[in-house]
Residue, then its C-alpha position, 0 to 999 in steps of 0.5 A: x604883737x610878737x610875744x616875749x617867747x616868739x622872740x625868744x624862739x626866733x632863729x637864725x639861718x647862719x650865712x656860708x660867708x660873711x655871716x653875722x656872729x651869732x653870739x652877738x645876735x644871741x646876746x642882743x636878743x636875749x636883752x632885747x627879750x628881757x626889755x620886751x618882756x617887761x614891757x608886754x607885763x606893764x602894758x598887760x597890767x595897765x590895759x586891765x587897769x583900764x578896763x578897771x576905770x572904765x568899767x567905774x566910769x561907766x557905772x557912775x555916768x549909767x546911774x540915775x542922775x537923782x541919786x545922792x544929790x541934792x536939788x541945790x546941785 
C-alpha cells in the first residue's frame, strides 16, 4: 500500500508535446494526498482497534468455563 508521502513524492516527467498540465496534476494529487492520508489514519486506527477486540475475545473464550457461572447456566 502506497503511503500518503509516496504520493505526495511522486513526480512526473513533463511530455515534449502535448503533455499534461502540471498544475493540474499538482492539484489533483495534493487532494488526493489529503483523502489518502485520512484514509490510511482511520484504517491504522481501526485496525489497532481490532486487535484491541480480539485480544478481548481471545481472553474470554481462553478462560476457564466455570468461572463466574453458576451450575443453572
Amino acid at each position: 500500500m502506497l503511503t500518503p508521502q509516496e504520493i505526495q513524492d511522486q513526480k512526473f516527467e513533463k511530455a515534449v508535446f502535448g503533455g499534461y498540465d502540471m498544475a493540474q496534476i499538482d492539484k489533483f494529487l495534493d487532494e488526493l494526498v489529503d483523502d489518502y492520508t485520512m484514509l490510511y489514519k482511520e484504517n491504522a486506527a481501526l485496525k489497532a482497534k481490532m486487535r484491541v477486540l480480539v485480544d478481548k475475545i481471545d481472553e474470554v473464550l481462553l478462560k476457564p468455563s466455570d468461572e463466574g457461572r453458576d451450575d443453572n447456566w
